[in-house]
C-alpha positions in Angstrom: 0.0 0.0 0.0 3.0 2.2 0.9 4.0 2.3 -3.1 0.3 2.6 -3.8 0.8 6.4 -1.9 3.6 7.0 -3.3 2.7 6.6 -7.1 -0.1 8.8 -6.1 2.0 11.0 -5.2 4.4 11.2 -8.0 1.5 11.6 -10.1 0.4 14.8 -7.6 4.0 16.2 -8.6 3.9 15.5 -12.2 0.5 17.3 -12.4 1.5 20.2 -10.2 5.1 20.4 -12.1 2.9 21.0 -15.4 0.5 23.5 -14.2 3.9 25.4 -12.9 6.1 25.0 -15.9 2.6 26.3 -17.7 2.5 29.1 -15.5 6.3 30.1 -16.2 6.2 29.6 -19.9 3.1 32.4 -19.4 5.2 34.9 -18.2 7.8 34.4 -20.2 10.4 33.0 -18.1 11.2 29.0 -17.1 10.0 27.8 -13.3 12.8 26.4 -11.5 10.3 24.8 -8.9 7.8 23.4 -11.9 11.3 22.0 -12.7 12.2 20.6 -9.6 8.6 18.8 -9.2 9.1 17.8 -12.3 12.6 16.0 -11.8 10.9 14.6 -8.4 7.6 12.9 -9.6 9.6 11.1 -12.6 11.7 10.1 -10.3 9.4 8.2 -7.7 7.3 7.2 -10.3 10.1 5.7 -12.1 11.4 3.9 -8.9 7.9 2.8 -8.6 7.1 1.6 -12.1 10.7 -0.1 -12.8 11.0 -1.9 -9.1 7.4 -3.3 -10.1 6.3 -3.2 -13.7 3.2 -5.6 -13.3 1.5 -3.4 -10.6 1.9 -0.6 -11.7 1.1 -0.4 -15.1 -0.6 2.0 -17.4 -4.0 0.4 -17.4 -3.6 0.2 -13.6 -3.6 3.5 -13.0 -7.5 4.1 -12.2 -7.0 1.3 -9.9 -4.3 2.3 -8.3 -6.0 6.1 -7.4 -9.1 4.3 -6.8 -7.0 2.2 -3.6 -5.7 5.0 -2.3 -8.7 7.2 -2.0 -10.8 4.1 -0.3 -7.8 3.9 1.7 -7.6 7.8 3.1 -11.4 8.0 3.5 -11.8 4.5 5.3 -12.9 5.3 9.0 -12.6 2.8 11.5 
């Protein structure tokens, strides 16, 4: 479940990365930060993805956010 978060997560980054790098590009100069996300969610994602390839593949994405939401909104 731990790598379940943290694909999640990379995914977070990637999409925040892109909204920033947008955001820099818009104003004419290049986001270091958007950069730095950027450089981080490849990065955990890639660990994620090469250290387990059949878990973690593209049709298992929906899954994979799917876990992790049942998983922060279980109560018990």
């Amino acid at each position: 479940m731990q790598l379940d978060f943290a694909f999640v997560g990379a995914a977070l980054l990637l999409g925040f990365a892109v909204l920033s790098l947008l955001s820099g590009l818009a104003d004419g100069r290049l986001s270091r930060f958007g950069l730095l996300l950027l450089a981080a969610g490849f990065a955990i994602g890639g660990w994620v993805v090469i250290n387990y390839p059949a878990d973690y593949g593209l049709a298992q994405i929906p899954v994979v956010f799917i876990r992790v939401l049942a998983a922060l909104t279980r109560i018990s």
